[in-house]
Residue, then its C-alpha position, 0 to 999 in steps of 0.5 A: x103204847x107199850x107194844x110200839x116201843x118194842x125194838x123188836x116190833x120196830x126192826x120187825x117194821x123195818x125190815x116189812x117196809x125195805x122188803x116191800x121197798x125191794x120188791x117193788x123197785x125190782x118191779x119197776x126195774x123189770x118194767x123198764x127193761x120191758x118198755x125198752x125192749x118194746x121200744x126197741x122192737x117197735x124202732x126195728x119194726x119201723x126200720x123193716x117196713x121202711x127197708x120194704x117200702x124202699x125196696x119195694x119203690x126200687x123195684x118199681x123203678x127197676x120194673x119200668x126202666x126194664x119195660x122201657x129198655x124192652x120197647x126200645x129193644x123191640x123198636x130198634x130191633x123192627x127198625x133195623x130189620x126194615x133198614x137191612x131189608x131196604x138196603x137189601x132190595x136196593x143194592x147198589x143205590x148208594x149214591x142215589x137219593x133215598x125213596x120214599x120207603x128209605x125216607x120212612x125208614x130214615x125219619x123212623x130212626x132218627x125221630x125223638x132225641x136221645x135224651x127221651x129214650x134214656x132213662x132219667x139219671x141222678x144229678x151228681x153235680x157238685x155245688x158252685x165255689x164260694x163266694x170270694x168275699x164275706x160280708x159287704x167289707x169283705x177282703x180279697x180272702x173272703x175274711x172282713x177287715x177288722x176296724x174297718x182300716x187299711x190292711x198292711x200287705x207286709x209284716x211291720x208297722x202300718x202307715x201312719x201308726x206312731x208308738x208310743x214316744x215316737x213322733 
């Protein structure tokens, strides 16, 4: 009982519990740096692999649009040469109706639309305007009137109000 009274052996005591106290809370703080450094690299890891599949469906649709514009190069091109061919071979027909090679040629060019040949566009379109009144007592600024009552269109008094001591 003695050895407990002891100052020494008490400051001796404390100074054990605030080390191990230290020790442990620079412990867990190095932890916490840890896991958040973990964190963060996880939510980067995740933002790359988000860029990549992004890129990688942007080149996608890069691939296919160059494929389709390349078709249509190689269609056009064959149909242009068979025109200037046909106009060729036949000099001087203007004002003739066209053969059954020209109506071909001609049927050939112009079949489909434009829009099946273009490649699909994003849809910048701006919203409609808002609507011109708020709610089902709206006024003409959209705002509602207060009360339900008749608006005064000028400053002043509204018709039919008395102050207090008029008549």
């Amino acid at each position: 009982m003695r050895l407990l009274l002891n100052p020494y052996l008490l400051l001796a005591l404390l100074v054990f519990v605030v080390a191990v106290g230290a020790l442990g809370y620079k412990a867990g703080y190095r932890h916490a740096e840890n896991a958040c450094a973990a964190d963060k690299a996880a939510a980067l890891t995740r933002a790359i692999e988000q860029a990549a599949a992004i890129a990688r469906q942007d080149a996608e649709v890069l691939g296919a649009h160059e494929q389709q514009l390349e078709r249509t190069r190689t269609v056009f091109q064959t149909i242009r040469e068979e025109v200037t061919r046909y106009v060729a071979n036949h000099a001087g027909a203007a004002d003739q109706c066209l053969d059954s090679d020209g109506l071909r040629l001609w049927r050939a060019a112009n079949a489909g639309s434009a829009e099946a040949a273009a490649p699909p566009q994003p849809d910048y379109s701006l919203p409609g305007p808002a609507a011109a009144t708020l709610g089902t007592r709206g006024g003409p600024a959209g705002q509602p009137r207060a009360g339900g009552g008749a608006v005064s269109r000028l400053p002043g008094k509204a018709p039919g109000l008395v102050g207090v001591g008029e008549e």
